[in-house]
C-alpha positions as CSV (number, residue, x, y, z in Angstrom):
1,X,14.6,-3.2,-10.8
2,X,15.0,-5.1,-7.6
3,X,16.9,-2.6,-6.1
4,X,13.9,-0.4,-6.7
5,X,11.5,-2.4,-4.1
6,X,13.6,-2.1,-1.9
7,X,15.9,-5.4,-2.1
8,X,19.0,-5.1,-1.0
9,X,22.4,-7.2,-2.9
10,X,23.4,-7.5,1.0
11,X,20.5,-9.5,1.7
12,X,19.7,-12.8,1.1
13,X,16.2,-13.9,-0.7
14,X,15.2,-15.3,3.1
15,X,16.3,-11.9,5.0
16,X,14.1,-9.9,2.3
17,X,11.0,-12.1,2.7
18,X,11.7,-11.7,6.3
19,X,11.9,-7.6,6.3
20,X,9.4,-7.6,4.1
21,X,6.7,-9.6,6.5
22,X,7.9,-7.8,9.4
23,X,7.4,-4.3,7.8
24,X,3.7,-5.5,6.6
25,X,3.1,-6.4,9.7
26,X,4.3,-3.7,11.9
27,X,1.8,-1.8,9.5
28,X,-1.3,-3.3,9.5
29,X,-1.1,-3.6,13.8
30,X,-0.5,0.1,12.8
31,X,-3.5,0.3,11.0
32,X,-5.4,-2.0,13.3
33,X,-4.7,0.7,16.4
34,X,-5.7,3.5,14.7
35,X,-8.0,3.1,11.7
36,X,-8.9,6.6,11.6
37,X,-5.3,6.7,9.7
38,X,-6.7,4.2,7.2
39,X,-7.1,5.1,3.5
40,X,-10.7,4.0,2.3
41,X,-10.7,2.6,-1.2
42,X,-13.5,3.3,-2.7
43,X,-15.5,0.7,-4.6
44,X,-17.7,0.1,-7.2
45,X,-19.6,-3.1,-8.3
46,X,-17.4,-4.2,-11.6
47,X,-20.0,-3.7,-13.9
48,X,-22.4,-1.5,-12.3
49,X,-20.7,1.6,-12.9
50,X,-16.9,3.8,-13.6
51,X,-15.5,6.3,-11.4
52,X,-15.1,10.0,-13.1
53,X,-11.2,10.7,-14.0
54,X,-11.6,13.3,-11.4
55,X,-11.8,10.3,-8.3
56,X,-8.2,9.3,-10.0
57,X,-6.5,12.2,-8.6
58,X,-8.9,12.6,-5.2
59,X,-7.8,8.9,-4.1
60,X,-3.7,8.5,-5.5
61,X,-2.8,12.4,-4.9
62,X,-3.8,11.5,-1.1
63,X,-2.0,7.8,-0.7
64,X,1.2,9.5,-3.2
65,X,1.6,12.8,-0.8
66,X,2.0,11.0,1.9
């Protein structure tokens, strides 16, 4: 399973955390210099309302194509 988010046995638990940070962060000053490349997630009030099944595959088909 761990192999499967991306740890790697020649890494130590420190070098992960520390890939790991830096790849989050190289991403969100990404996202911060161009925000027109932002996913919106679309929200609801919990409580107030439910999304139709068909928002489902409008917002994951997008995020899972890319």
């Amino acid at each position: 399973m761990l192999e499967r988010l991306g740890w790697r046995r020649t890494e130590s638990y420190e070098q992960t955390r520390a890939r790991l940070i830096a790849e989050t962060s190289a991403y969100l000053t990404e996202c911060l210099q161009h925000p027109e490349l932002i996913t919106r997630i679309p929200m609801i009030e919990a409580g107030r309302g439910r999304f139709p099944p068909s928002m489902t595959h409008a917002f994951w088909d997008t995020l899972l194509e890319d």
